[in-house]
C-alpha positions as CSV (number, residue, x, y, z in Angstrom):
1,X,-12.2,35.1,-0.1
2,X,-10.4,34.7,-3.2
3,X,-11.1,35.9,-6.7
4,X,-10.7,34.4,-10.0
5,X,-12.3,34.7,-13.6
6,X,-13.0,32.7,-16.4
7,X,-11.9,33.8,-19.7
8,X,-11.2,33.0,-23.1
9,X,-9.2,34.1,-26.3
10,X,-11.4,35.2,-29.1
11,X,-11.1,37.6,-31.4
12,X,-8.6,39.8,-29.7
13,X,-5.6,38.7,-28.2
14,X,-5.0,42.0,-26.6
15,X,-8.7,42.2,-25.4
16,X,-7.7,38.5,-23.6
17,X,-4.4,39.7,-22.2
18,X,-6.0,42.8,-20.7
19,X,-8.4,40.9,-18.9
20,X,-6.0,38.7,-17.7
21,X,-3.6,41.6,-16.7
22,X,-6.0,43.3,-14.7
23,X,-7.2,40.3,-13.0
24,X,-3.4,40.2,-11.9
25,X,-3.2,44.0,-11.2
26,X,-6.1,43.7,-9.2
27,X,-4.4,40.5,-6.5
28,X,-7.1,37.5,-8.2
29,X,-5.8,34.3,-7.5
30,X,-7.2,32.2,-10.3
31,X,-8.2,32.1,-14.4
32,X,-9.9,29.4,-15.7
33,X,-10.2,29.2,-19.6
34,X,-13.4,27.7,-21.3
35,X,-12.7,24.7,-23.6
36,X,-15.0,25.5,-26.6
37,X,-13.1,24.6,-29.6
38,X,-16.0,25.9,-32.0
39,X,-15.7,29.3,-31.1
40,X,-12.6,30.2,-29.1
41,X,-9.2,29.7,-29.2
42,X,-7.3,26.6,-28.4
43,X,-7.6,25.8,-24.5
44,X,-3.9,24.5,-24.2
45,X,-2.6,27.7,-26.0
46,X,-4.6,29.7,-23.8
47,X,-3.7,28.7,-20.9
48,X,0.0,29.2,-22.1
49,X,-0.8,32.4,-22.4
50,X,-1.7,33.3,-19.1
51,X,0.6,31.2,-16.9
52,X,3.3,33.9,-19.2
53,X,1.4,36.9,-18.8
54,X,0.4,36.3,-15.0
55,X,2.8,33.8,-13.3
56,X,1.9,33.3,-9.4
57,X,-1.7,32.8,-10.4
58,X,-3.1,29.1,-10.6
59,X,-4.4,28.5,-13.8
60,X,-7.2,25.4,-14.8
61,X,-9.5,24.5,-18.2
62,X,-12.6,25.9,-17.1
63,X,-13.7,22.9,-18.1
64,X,-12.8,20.4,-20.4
65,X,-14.5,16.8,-20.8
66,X,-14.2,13.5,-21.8
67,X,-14.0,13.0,-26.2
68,X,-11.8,16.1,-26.7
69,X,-8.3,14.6,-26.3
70,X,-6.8,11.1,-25.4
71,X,-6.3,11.1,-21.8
72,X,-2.4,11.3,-22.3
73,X,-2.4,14.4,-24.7
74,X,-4.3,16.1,-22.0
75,X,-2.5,14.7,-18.7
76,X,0.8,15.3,-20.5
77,X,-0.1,19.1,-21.4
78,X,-1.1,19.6,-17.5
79,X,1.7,18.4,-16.4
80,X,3.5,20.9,-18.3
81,X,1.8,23.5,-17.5
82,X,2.5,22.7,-13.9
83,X,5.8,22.7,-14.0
84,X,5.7,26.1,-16.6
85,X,3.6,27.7,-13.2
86,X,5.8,26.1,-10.3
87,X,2.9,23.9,-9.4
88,X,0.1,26.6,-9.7
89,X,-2.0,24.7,-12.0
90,X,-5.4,22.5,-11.8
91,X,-7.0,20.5,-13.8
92,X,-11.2,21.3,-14.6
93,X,-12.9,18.3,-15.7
94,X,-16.3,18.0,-16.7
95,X,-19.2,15.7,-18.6
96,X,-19.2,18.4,-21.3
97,X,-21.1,20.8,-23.1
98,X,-20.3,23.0,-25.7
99,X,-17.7,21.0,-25.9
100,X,-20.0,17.7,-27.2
101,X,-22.3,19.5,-28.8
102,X,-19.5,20.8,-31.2
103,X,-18.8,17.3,-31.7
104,X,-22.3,16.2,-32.4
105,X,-22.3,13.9,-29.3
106,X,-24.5,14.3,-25.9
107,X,-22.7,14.4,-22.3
108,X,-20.5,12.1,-20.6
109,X,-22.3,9.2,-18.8
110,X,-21.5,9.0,-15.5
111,X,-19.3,5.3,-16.2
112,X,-17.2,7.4,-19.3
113,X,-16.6,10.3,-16.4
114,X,-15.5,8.0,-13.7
115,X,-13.1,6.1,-16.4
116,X,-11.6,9.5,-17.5
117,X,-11.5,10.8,-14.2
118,X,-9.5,7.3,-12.8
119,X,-7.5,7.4,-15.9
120,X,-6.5,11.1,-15.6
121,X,-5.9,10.4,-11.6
122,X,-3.3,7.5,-13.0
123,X,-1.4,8.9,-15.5
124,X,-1.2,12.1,-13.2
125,X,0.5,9.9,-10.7
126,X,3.1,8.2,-13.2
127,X,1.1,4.8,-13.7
128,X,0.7,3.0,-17.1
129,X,-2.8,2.9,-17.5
130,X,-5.9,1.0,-19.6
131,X,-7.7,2.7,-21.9
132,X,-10.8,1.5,-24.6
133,X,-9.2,-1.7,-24.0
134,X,-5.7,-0.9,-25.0
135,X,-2.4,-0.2,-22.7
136,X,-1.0,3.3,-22.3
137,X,2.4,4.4,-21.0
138,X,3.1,6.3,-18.0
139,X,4.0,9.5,-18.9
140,X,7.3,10.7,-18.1
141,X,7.0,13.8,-16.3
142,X,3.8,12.7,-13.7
143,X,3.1,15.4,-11.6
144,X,0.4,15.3,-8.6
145,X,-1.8,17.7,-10.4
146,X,-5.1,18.5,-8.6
147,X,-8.3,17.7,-10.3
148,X,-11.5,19.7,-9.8
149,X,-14.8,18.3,-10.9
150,X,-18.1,20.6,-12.4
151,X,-20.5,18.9,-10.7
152,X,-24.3,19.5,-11.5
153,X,-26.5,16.2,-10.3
154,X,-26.6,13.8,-7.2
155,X,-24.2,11.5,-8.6
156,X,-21.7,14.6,-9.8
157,X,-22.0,15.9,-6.2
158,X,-21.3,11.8,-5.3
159,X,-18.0,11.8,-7.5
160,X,-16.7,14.7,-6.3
161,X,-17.2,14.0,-2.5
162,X,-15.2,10.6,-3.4
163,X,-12.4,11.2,-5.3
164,X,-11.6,14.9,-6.8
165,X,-9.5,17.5,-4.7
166,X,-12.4,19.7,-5.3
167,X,-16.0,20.6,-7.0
168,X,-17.1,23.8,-9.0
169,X,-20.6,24.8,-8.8
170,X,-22.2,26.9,-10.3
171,X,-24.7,29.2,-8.8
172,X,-26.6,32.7,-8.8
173,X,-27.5,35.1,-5.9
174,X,-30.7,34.2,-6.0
175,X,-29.5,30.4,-5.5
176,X,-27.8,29.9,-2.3
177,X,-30.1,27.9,-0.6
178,X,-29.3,25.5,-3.5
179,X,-25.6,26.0,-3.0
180,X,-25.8,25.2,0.3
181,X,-27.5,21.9,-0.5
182,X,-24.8,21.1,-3.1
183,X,-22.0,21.5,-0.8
184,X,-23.6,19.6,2.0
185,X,-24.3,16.8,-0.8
186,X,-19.9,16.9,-1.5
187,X,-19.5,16.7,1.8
188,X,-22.1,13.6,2.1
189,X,-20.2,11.6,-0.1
190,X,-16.6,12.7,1.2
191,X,-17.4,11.4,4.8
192,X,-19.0,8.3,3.5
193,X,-15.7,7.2,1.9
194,X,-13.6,8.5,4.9
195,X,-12.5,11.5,3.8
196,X,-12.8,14.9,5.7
197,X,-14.9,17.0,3.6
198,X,-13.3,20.3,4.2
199,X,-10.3,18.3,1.8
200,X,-12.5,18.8,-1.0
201,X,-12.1,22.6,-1.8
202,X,-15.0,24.4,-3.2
203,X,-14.8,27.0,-6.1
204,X,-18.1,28.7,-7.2
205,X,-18.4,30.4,-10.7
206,X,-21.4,32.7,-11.5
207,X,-22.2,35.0,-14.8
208,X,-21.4,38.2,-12.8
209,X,-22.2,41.7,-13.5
210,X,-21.0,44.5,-10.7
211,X,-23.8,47.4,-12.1
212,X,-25.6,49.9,-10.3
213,X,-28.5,48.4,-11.7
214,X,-30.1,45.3,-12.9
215,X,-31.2,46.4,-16.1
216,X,-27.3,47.6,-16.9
217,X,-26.2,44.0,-15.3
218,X,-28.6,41.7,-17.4
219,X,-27.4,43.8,-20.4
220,X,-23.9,42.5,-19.6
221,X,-24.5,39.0,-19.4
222,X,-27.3,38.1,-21.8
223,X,-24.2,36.0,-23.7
224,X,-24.0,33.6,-20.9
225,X,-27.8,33.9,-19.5
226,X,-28.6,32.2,-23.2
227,X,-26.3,28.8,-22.3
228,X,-28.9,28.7,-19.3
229,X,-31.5,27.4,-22.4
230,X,-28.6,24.8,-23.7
231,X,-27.9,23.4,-20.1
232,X,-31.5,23.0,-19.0
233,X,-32.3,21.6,-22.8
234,X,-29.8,18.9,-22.0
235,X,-31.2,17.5,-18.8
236,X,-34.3,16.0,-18.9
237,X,-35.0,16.4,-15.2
238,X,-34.5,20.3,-15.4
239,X,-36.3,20.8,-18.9
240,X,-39.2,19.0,-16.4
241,X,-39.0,21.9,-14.0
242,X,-38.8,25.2,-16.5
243,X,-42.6,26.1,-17.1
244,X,-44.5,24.4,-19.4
245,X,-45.0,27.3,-21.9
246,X,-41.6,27.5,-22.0
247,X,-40.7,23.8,-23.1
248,X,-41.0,23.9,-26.2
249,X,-38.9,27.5,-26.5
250,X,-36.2,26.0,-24.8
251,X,-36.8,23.0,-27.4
252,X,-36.0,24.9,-30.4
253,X,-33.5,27.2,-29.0
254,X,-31.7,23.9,-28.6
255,X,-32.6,22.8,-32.1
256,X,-30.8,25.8,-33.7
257,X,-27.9,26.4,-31.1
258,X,-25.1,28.1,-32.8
259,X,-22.2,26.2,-30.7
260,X,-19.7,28.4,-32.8
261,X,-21.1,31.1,-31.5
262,X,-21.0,30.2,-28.1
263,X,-21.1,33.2,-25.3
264,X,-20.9,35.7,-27.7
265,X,-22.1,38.9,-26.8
266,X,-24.9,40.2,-29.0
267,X,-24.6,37.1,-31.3
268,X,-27.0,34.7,-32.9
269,X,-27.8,33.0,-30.0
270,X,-28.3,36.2,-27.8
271,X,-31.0,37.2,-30.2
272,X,-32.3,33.9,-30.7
273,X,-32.7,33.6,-26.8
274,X,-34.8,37.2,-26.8
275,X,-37.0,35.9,-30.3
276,X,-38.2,32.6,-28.3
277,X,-39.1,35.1,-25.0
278,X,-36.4,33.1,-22.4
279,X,-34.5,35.9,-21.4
280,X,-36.2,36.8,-18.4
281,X,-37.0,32.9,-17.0
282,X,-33.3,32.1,-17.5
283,X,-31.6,35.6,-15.7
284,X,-32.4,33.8,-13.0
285,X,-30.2,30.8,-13.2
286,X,-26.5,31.0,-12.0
287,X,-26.2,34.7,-12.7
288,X,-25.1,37.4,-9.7
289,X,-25.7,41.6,-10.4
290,X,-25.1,43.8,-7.8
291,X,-23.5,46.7,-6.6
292,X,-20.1,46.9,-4.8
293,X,-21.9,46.9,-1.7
294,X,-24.6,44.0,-2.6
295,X,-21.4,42.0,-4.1
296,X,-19.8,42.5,-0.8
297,X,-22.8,41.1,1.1
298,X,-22.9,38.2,-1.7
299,X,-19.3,37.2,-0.9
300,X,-19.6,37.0,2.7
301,X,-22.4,34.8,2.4
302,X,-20.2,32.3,0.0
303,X,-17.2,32.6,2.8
304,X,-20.1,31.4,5.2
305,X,-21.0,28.5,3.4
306,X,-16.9,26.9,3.1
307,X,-16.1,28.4,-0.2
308,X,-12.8,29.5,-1.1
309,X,-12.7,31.0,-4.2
310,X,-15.3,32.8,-6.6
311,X,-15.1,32.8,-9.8
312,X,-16.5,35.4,-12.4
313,X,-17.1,34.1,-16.2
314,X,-16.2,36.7,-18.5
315,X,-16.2,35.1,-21.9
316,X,-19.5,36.2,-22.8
317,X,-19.4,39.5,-20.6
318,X,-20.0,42.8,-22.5
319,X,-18.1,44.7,-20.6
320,X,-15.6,42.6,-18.1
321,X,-13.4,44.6,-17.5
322,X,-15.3,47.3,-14.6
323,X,-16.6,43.8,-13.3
324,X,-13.5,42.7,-12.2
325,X,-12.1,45.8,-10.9
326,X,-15.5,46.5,-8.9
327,X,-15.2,42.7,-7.4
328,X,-12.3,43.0,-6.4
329,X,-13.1,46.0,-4.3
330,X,-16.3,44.2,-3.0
331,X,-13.7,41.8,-1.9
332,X,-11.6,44.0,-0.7
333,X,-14.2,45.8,1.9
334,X,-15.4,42.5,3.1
């Protein structure tokens, strides 16, 4: 199984780098950095920063979406950063989220995803491209730079099946049964176009806390367990499914979502979450806490179901650092 984390430059440069070093130290294969240009640092920038600090790792925007950048600002700074990592670079896409909201815009539809996806695929492999009805140049370094999708619905799990080298899902301990579905509905659409599903690689992320007890773990993570609220206030279908005496929290904590205070730990949105009484209800949505041992049981399970690599988001972690070390050894004693 291998490792990777997501992670972002905030305050502290230092505070980035370490995590990123000991990721390194510790023989992870992957950081993703968050695209959240409200409240962290510049993706691009970022991700410069690590493929220096770490080289031999891959590195990928963990995610990006459509609105942010003209297609061939962003396929031109990939392909940089591929040949600045000897090829060990991938490329996160996603419909967006606080990303858009910082913009004052709701997610890609599934039409603008498809068009930024095709016209990402084609500048990627040298082709002069259309785009909002206007032509655009080939770029002139094109490199074949893979393109993972962040797939959350039927028709995300469709897209990726069809056309994207591989799919990040998110998911929790409690949620495998899901996962499972969400693989077996990539691998659905892969074989229905042709293609052999196990060609569509699957990365999991989680909001991940290695504690010796839940209590200690939940502290960790309440940053990230609040963008649980933001998600599930942007879907219709999954605002439908919270209770329905929690509707109306997850309502407001939408209405006054600080987006640049996004994954902060113990910031306005942390203590917003615990005012409107959601902190419990949404601990149980793509979040894993364990111990070593439980994390080592947790990872076998993933290896089971066809994933390659698991991801840890730290951006909004209180205290990432133990986390990654402790993971690492799960991994190692699987």
């Amino acid at each position: 199984m291998k490792l990777g984390i997501c992670a972002n430059w905030g305050e502290s440069l230092e505070a980035f780098r370490a995590e990123i070093n000991t990721a390194a130290d510790n023989g992870y294969d992957l950081i993703g950095i968050g695209d959240t240009p409200a409240g962290w640092r510049d993706l691009f920038v970022s991700l410069s920063i690590v493929a220096l600090e770490a080289p031999g790792l891959t590195i990928a925007p963990m995610v990006t979406s459509p609105f942010m950048r003209h297609p061939i600002i962003s396929a031109n700074a990939m392909t940089s950063l591929y040949d600045l990592t000897g090829g060990k670079a991938a490329y996160g896409l996603a419909t967006g989220g606080s990303t858009v909201v910082a913009i004052g815009r709701g997610r890609a539809t599934q039409k603008e995803i498809h068009a930024e996806f095709d016209a990402i695929r084609g500048l990627f492999n040298g082709e002069e491209i259309e785009w909002e009805g206007r032509k655009v140049s080939a770029i002139r370094f094109p490199r074949d730079v893979p393109i993972y999708y962040s797939a959350f619905g039927p028709k995300a799990f469709e897209l990726a099946g069809q056309k994207a080298d591989g799919v990040i899902l998110f998911t929790g301990d409690r949620q495998l049964g899901e996962l499972h579905d969400k693989i077996a509905a990539v691998h659905a659409a892969a074989t229905a176009v042709g293609r052999d599903p196990a060609s569509v690689d699957i990365w999991v992320i989680s909001f991940t806390s290695v504690r010796a007890t839940r209590a200690q773990a939940l502290e960790d993570l309440k940053a990230f367990i609040s963008v649980n609220a933001l998600t599930i206030g942007m879907s219709p279908d999954l605002l439908a499914r919270a209770p329905e005496h929690l509707q109306g929290a997850i309502k407001e904590f939408n209405r006054r979502y600080d987006v640049a205070d996004h994954v902060v730990p113990g910031g306005r949105n942390v203590l917003l979450m615990d005012e409107l009484g959601l902190t419990e209800y949404l601990s149980q949505f793509d979040t894993t806490m364990g111990d070593v041992t439980e994390m080592t049981a947790f990872l076998r399970e993933l290896e089971a179901l066809g994933v390659s690599t698991f991801i840890a988001s730290l951006p909004g972690h209180a205290d990432p650092l133990p986390t990654v070390r402790d993971l690492a050894a799960a991994r190692d004693a699987m």
